[in-house]
C-alpha positions as CSV (number, residue, x, y, z in Angstrom):
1,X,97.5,68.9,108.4
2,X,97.7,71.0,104.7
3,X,101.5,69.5,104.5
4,X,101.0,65.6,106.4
5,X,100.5,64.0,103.2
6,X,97.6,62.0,105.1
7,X,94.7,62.7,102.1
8,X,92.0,62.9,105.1
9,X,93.8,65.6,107.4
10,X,94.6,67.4,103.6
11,X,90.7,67.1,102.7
12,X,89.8,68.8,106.2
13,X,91.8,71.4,105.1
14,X,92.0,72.5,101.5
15,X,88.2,69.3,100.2
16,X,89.8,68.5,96.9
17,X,85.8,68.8,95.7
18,X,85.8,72.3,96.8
19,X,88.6,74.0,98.9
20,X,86.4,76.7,99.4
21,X,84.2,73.9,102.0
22,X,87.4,73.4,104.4
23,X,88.6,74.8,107.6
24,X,91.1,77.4,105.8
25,X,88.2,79.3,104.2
26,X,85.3,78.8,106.8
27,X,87.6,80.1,109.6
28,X,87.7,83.1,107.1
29,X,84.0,83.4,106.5
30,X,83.4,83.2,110.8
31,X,86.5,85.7,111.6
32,X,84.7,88.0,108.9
33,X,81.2,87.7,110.6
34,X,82.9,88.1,114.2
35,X,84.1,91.3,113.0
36,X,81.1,92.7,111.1
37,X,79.3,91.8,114.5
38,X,81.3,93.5,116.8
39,X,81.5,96.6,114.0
40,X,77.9,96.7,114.4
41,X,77.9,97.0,118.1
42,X,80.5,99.6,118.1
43,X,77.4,102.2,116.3
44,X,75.6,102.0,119.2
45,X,78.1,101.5,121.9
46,X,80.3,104.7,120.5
47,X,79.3,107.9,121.9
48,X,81.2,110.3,119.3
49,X,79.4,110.9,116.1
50,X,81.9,110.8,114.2
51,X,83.5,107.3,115.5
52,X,79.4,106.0,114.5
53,X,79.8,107.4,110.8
54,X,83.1,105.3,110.8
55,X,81.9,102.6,112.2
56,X,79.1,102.7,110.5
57,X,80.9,102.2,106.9
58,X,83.4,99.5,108.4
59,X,80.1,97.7,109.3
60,X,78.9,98.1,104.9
61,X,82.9,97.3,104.5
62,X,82.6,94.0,106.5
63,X,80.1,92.7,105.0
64,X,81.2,93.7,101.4
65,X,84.3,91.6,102.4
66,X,82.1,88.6,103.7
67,X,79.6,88.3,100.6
68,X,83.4,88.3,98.9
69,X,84.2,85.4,100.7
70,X,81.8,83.4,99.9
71,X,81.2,84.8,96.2
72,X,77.6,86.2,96.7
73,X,76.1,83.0,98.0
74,X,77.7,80.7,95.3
75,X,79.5,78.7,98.1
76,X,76.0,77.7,99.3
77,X,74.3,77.5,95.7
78,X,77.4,75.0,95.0
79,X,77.0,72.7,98.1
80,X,73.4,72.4,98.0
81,X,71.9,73.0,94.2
82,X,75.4,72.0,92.5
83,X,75.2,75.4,90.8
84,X,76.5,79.3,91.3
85,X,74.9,81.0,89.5
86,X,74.2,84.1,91.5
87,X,72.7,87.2,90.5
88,X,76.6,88.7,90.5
89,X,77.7,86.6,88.4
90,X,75.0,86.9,86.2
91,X,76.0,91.1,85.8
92,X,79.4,90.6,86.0
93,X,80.2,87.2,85.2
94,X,82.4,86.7,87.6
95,X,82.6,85.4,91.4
96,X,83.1,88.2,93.1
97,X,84.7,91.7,92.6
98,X,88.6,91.0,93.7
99,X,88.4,88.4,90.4
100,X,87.5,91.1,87.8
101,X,90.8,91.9,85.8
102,X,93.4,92.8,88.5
103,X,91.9,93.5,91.5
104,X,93.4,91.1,93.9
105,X,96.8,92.4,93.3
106,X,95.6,96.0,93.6
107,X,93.5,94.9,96.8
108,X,96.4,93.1,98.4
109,X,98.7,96.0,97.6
110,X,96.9,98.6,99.4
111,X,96.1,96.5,102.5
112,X,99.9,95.3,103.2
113,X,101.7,98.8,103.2
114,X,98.0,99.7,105.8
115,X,99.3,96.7,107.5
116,X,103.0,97.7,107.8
117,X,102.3,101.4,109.4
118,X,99.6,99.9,111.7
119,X,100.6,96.9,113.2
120,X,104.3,97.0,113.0
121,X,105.4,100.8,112.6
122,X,102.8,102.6,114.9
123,X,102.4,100.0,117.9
124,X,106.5,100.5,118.2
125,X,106.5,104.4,118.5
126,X,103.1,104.8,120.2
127,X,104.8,106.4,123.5
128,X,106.1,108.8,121.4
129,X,102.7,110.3,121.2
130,X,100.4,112.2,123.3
131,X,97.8,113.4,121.1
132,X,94.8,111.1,122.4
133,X,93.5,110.8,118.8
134,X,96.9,109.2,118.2
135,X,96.9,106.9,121.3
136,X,92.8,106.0,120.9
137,X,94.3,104.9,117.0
138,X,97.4,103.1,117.7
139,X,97.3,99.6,119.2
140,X,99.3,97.5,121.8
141,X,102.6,96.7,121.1
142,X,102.0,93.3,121.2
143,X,99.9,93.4,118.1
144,X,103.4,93.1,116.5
145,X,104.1,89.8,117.4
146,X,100.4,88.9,115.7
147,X,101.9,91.0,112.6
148,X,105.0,89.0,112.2
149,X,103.0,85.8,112.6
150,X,101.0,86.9,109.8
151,X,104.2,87.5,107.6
152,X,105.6,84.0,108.6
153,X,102.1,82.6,107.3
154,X,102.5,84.3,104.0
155,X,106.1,83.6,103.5
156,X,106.3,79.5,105.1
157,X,103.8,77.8,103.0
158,X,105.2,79.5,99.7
159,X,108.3,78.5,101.0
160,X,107.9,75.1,101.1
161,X,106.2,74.6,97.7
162,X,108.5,76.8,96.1
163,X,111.3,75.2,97.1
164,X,110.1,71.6,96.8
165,X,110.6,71.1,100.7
166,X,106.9,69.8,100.8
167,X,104.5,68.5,98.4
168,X,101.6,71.3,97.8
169,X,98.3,70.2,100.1
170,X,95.9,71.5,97.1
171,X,95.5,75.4,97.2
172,X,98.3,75.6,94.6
173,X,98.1,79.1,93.5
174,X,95.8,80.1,96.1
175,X,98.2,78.6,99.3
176,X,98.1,82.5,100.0
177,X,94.6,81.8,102.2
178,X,96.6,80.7,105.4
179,X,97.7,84.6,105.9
180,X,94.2,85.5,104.7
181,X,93.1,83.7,107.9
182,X,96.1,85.8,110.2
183,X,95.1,89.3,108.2
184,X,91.1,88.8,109.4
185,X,92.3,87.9,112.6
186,X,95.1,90.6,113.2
187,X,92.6,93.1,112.2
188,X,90.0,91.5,114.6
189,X,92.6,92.4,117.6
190,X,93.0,95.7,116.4
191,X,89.4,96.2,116.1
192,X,88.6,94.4,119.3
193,X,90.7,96.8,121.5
194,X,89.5,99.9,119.9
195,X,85.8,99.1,120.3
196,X,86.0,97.6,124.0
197,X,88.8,98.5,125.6
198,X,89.4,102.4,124.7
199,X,87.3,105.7,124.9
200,X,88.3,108.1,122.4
201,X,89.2,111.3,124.5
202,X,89.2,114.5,122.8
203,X,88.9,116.5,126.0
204,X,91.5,115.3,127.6
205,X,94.7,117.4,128.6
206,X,97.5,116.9,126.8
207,X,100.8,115.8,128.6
């Protein structure tokens, strides 16, 4: 749709008003609030103490990550006062944190290499280990075909603007949301199956 050339599949996608109202960033904001929700019920469903306290400040990370998304409210101020001005950017003035002097890079920096060892290195080399910590951490295997999706949706779309294969749909600079979308949503999987599907053992004897 980003790539048809057809201006109403492109405006779906990337609304040359404001690409922040298309399906690229609202898939974003709701993969965002699936995981803060299921983050939430993780406190209370967790019987270790310490697994609450953790989940506990992925549930304050979440949402830091959601009022990101949608800069404090100003998406909302935008589409129905045709302003932003929002008490952060009235301190800061600026959007959000990740646009105050070079925080996105150092953001992205640190998440990729967390990426690399958890999605693609770990799930690999998980039968290795017997420590149930280790196991209780580590996810499926399959996560890794998720992971390489998620590198293909960083690397195609540059691709193909770089290298003039296809004319640019409208993020220009900021075409690097498609693998924001696969980065919320690998890290919803991983979140999924430690919350519901695994008990964190600590009792357990060793093989």
């Amino acid at each position: 749709m980003y790539f048809s050339g057809v201006k109403w599949t492109q405006e779906l996608v990337c609304p040359s008003v404001n690409w922040e109202l298309g399906i690229v960033e609202n898939l974003q904001i709701l993969l965002l609030i699936i995981i803060l929700v299921i983050c939430v019920m993780a406190v209370f469903r967790k019987k270790n103490r310490i697994e609450k306290v953790i989940f506990t400040f992925l549930s304050v990370f979440a949402l830091f990550v959601l009022l990101e998304e949608i800069d404090y409210g100003a998406h909302f101020l935008r589409y129905f006062k045709g302003r932003s001005d929002t008490l952060f950017r009235d301190l800061t003035g600026k959007a959000n944190v990740h646009n105050l002097g070079n925080n996105a890079r150092l953001f992205k920096r640190s998440i990729y290499p967390l990426m690399l060892v958890l999605f693609i290195i770990t799930p690999l080399f998980i039968h290795k280990f017997k420590n149930p910590v280790f196991k209780y951490l580590f996810p499926n295997k399959w996560i890794v075909v998720t992971a390489i999706i998620t590198i293909f949706s960083y690397a195609v779309p540059r691709l193909l603007v770089d290298f003039n294969i296809l004319e640019d749909g409208g993020f220009g600079v900021n075409i690097g949301e498609f693998s924001e979308i696969m980065v919320y949503y690998i890290f919803f999987l991983y979140l999924y199956e430690v919350i519901f599907e695994k008990e964190l053992q600590l009792n357990s004897r060793r093989e």
